[in-house]
N, C-alpha and C positions, 0 to 999 in steps of 0.2 A: 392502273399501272403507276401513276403517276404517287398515289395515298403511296403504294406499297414501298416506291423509293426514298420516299420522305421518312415512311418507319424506319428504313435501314440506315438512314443516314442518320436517326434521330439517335439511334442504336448502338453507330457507330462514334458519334459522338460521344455518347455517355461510358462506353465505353474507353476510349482513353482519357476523358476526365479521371475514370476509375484508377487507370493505371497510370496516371500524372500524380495524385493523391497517394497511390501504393508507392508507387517510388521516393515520396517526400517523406512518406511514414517511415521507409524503411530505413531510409538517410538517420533521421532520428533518432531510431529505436538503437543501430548499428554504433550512431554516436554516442548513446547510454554507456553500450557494453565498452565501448572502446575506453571509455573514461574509467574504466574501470582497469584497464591493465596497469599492471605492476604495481599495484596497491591491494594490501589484503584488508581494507574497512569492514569489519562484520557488518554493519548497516545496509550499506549498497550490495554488500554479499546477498545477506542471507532476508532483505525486506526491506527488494526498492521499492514493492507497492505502497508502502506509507511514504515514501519520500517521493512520491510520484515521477519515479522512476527517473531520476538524478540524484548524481553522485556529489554529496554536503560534506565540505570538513569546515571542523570550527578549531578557532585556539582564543587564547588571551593575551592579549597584549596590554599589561597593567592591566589596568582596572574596566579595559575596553574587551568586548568579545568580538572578534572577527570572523566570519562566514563565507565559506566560497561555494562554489558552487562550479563545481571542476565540467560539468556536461556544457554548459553555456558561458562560461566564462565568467561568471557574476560575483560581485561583493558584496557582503550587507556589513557594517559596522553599528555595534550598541556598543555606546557613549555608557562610560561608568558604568556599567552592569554590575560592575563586581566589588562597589568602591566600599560598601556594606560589608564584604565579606573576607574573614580575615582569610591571610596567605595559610596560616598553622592549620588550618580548616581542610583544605585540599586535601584529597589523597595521593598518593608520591607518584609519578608518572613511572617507576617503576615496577609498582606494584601490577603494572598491566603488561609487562614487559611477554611479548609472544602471544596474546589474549585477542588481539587484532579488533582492540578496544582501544580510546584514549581514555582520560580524566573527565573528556567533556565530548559530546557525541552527539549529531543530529540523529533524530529516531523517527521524524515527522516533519511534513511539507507539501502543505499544500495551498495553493492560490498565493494570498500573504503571510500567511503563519507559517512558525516553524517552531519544534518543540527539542530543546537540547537536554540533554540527561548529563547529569553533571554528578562524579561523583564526589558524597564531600566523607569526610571523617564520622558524621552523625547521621549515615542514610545517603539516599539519592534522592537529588532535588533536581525536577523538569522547569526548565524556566519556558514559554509560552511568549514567543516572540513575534509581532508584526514588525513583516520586513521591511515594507514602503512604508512605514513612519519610522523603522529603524527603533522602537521604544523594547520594553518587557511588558505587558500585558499584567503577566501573575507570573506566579511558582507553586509550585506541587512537591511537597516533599514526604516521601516514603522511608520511615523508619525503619531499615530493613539492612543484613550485613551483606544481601543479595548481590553479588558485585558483577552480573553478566549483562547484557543487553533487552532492551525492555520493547516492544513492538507500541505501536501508538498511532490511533485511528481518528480521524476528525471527520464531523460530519459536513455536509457543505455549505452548511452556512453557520458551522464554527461556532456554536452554542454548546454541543458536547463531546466529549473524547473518552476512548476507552484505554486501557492499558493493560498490558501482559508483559509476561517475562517470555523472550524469546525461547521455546523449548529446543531447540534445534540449536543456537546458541550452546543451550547450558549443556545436551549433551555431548557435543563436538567440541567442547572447552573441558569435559569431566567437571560442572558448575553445579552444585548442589540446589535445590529448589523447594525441597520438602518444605520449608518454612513458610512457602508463598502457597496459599491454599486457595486465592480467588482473583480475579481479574476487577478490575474499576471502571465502573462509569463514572464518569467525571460531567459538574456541570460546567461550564466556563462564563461565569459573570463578568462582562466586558465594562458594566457600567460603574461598577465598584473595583474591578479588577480583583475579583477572588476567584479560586474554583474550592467546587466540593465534591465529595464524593456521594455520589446518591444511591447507587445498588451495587450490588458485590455480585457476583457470576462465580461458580463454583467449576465450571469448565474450562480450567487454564489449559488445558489440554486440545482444544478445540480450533480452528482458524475463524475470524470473525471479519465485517466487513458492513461497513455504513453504504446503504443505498442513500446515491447521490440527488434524488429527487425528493423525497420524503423522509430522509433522514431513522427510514425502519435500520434497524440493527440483527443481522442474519450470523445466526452461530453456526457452524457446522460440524459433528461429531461425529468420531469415528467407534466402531465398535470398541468396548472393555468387557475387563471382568465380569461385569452387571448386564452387557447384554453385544447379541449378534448383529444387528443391525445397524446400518450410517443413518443419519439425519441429518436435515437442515430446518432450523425453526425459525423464519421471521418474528422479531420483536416491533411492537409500536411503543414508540415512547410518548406518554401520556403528558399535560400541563402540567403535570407536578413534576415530571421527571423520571418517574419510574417506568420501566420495560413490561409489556404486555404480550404472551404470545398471541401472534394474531393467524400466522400459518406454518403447520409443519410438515415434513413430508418424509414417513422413515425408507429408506432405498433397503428393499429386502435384499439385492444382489450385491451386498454385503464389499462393498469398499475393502475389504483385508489387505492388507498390506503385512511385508516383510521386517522392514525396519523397526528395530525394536525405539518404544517413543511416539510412533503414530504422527508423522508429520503431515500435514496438509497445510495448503494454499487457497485461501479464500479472495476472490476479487470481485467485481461488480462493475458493468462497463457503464460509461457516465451517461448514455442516451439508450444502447440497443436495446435493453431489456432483456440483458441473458447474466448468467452466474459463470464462473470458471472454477471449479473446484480440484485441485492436482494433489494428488498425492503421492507418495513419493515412497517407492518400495525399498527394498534389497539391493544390495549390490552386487554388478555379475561376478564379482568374485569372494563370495561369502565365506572363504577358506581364511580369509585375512583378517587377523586379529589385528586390535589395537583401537587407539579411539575412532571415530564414522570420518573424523574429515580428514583423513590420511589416504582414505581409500577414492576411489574414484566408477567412474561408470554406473550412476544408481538407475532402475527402473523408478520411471515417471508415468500416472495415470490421470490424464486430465480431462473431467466431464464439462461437459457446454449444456447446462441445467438454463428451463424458463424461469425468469426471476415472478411473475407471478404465479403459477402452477407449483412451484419447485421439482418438475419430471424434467427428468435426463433426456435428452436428442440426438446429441452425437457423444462421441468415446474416441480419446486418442489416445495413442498408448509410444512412447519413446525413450528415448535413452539419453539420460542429463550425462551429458560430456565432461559439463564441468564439475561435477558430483554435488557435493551440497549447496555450492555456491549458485545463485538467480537457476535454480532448476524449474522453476513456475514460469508459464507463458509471460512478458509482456503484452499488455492491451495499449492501444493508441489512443490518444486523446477524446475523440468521439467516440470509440468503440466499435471501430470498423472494421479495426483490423487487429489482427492480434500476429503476434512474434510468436512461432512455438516451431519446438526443432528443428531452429535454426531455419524455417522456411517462414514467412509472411503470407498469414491468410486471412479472405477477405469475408467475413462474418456477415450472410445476408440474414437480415430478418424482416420479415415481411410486416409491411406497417408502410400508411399513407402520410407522406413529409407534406409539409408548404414550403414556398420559396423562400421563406425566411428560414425553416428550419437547414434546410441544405445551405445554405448559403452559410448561417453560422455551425452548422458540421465542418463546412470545408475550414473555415476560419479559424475552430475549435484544434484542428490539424495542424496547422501554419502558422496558429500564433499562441507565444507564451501567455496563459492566463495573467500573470502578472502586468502584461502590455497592452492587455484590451481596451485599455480604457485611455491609450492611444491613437486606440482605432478611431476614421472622421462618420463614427453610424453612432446614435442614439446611445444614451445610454442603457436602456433596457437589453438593447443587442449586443451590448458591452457584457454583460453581466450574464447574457448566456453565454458567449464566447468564452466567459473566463471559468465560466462554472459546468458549462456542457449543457447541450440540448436535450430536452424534457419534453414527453412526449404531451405533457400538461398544457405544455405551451403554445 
């Protein structure tokens, strides 16, 4: 009798742990969204997953670039950034005028880094910014008249990045694209401060997404002209730097979608071991012409795929309110929970923790990666707090 009340108590316990954790998640997640009213940023619109889900604006002040960080209240200031770079160079802030672009644009952030798209007179140049030293890292400059927003993935320990033009962007702007025929793996030399490009990807059309443990690189495709079938293909990126497929898995029950474009949403939670894959249909009022982001009310389909297997589990199927704008779930920090149609749910997966790994899930939830290393626990435990728990660990 006695075992039996202990279990329930134990139960009961862990249960509102659960829901003390769901309630802080959802504070957060809520406060994402809320940062975003009365601001139309394509960025935080259409791919907070690369800004881990905070809303970045930058400007320049002289020859200094300033960064906020409108979810948490936060500043970054780079000293001279720009003292190299002539004013005649800029492109005219007008020239963006209704685009719900600036001149200068975060596209990427996470942990310390952040990656701002800047557009100049001769291409778009990424500058590659550590925040807590406040310095530039490198630049990335793409000779290209591409003038829309560019998607930008880091892996988590910030050695490589990949780059896209936002397709969902270009056609809800009427943004030409023909010209960009491949997406970039980028390496990121810290110790030289260069980056380069080391493979080309011919799937700009695809959603992509760095696993946060092992730094594999996951593409996901939707059917075309060439064929009926969706896939997802893990890549291993090799010493040298080049992508290997290592798993794929083609989904015969064919992903189709109505929206013309083929948009999807690829994410990867930083510990569970599951994929979110959303895509993003028609809208219920297909009678309506004119360009996609006028209209409103799109069909959303988002699978909960094993991130080793690559088979589907669960299917949810709802209706983006806000139409193109954050129509993909938000996932929480650990991966516990994800934001999807507007309800908070609690993602089990079954897998055996140690005290240390709960302990830095829950911490992973409540504290900013960038502030872990405030925390009074080791530094190893620093370093998963800020990077998320691994089931390695």
């Amino acid at each position: 009798m006695g075992t039996s009340t202990s279990k329930e108590e134990k139960n009961m316990g862990e249960l509102k742990e659960i829901r003390k954790i769901s309630q802080e998640c959802e504070k957060r997640i809520r406060k994402y969204s809320q940062s975003s009213m009365g601001c139309t940023c394509a960025p935080f619109a259409l791919q907070p997953h690369c800004l881990s889900n905070r809303h970045m604006h930058v400007f320049q002040n002289k020859t200094d670039l300033v960064m906020l960080d409108l979810t948490f209240g936060k500043q970054f200031i780079f000293r001279r950034l720009f003292q190299n770079v002539n004013k005649q160079n800029f492109c005219g802030k007008q020239q963006f005028d209704g685009t719900d672009l600036e001149v200068m644009n975060v596209i990427a952030f996470q942990w310390n880094l952040a990656v701002v798209q800047v557009f100049l007179r001769d291409g778009v140049t990424l500058f590659i910014l550590h925040c807590l030293e406040q310095r530039c890292l490198a630049t990335y400059t793409m000779h290209t008249k591409y003038t829309g927003l560019y998607e930008c993935y880091l892996t988590n320990d910030q050695q490589y990045m990949l780059i896209k033009p936002n397709l969902l962007y270009s056609v809800s702007n009427m943004k030409r694209v023909e010209q960009i025929k491949t997406m970039d793996l980028v390496k990121l030399n810290h110790h030289d401060m260069t980056v380069s490009c080391i493979q080309q990807f011919n799937q700009i059309n695809s959603a992509v997404a760095f696993s946060p443990d092992d730094a594999s690189l996951y593409i996901a495709s939707l059917p075309d002209e060439s064929s009926t079938a969706s896939s997802i293909t893990a890549y291993s990126i090799s010493c040298d730097g080049t992508a290997e497929i290592r798993t794929q898995n083609i989904m015969f029950d064919s992903l189709h979608q109505d929206f013309e474009g083929k948009f999807i949403n690829l994410q990867i939670s930083r510990s569970s071991g599951y994929l979110l894959l959303s895509v993003l249909g028609q809208s219920l009022d297909p009678t309506r012409l004119g360009p996609p982001r006028i209209c409103k009310d799109y069909k959303v389909t988002t699978y909960l795929i094993n991130k080793i297997s690559l088979v589907t589990s669960k299917k949810y199927e709802y209706i983006s309110l806000t139409g193109l704008r954050n129509f993909a779930p938000v996932i929480s920090p650990s991966g516990k929970y994800v934001f999807l149609d507007n309800k908070m749910m609690y993602v089990s997966i079954e897998t055996v923790m140690s005290l240390k790994q709960m302990c830095c899930e829950l911490l992973t939830e409540l504290v900013l990666p960038e502030d872990a290393n405030q925390l009074p626990i080791p530094k190893t435990l620093q370093q998963l707090v800020a990077f998320g728990y691994s089931p390695k660990d």
